[in-house]
C-alpha positions as CSV (number, residue, x, y, z in Angstrom):
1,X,0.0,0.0,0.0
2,X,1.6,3.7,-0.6
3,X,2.0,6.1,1.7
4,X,-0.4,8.8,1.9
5,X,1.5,12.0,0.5
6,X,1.1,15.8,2.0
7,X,2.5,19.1,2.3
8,X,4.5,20.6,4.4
9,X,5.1,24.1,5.2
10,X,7.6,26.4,7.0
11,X,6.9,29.8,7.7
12,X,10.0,31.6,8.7
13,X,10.4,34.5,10.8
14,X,10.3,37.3,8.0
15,X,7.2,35.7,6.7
16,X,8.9,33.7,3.6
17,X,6.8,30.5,3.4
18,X,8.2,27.3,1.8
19,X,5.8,24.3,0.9
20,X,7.7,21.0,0.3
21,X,5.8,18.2,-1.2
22,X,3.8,16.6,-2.1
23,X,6.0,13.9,-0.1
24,X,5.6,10.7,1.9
25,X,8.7,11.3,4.0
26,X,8.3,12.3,7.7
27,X,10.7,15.5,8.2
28,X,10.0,17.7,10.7
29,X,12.3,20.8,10.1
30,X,12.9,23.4,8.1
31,X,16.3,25.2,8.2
32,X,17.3,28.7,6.6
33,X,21.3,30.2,6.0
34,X,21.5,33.2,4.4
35,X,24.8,34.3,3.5
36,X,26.0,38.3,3.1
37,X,28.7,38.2,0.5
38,X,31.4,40.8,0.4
39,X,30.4,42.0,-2.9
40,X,27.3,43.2,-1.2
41,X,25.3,39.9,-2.5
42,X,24.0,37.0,-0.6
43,X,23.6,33.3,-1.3
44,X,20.8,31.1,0.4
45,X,21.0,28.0,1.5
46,X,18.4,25.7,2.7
47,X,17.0,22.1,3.8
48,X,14.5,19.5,5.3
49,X,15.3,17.3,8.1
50,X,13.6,14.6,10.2
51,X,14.7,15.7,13.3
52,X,15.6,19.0,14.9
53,X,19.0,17.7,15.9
54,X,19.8,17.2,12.3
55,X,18.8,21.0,11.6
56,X,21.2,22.0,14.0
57,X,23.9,20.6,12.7
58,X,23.9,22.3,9.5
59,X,24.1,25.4,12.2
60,X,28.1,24.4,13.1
61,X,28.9,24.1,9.6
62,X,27.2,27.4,8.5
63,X,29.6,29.0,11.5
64,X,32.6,27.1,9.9
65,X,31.6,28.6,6.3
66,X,32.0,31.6,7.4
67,X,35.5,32.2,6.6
68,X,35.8,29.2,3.8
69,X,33.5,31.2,1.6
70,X,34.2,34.7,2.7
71,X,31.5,35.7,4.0
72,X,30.8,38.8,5.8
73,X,27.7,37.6,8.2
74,X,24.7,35.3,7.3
75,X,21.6,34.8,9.2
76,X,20.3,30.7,10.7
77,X,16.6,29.8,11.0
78,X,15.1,27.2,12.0
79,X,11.1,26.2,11.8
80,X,9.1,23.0,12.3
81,X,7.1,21.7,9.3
82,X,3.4,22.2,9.5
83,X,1.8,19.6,7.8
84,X,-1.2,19.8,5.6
85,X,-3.2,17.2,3.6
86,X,-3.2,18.5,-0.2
């Protein structure tokens, strides 16, 4: 029998919404890195995890980043997934 497929959603704090799916897989997290370039750019980086432990991780490597890629700041969230039956 197949799973049953949904959305998920992540709103993050200044208000960008992301809608994954639809999907089967159970992740739970929604991680953000935005990157300020020294050019005055930025880069974004971003992900799904199934747990919040694996979101942070990808914290510590955004912090070692930093001065691999040359970049002048960047900004972390993290949100849980809302689920929603599409």
């Amino acid at each position: 029998m197949a799973k049953k497929k949904y959305y998920l959603t992540a709103t993050l704090p200044d208000g960008y919404v992301k809608t994954i799916g639809p999907t089967a897989t159970e992740f739970t997290h929604y991680w953000r890195i935005v990157a300020y370039l020294e050019n005055g750019k930025t880069e974004v980086f971003w992900g799904h995890t199934k747990s919040l432990t694996d979101a942070k991780k990808k914290r510590r490597a955004a912090v070692e980043a930093v001065g691999n890629r040359g970049w002048t700041r960047h900004d972390f969230d993290i949100v849980e997934l809302v689920r929603t039956v599409g």
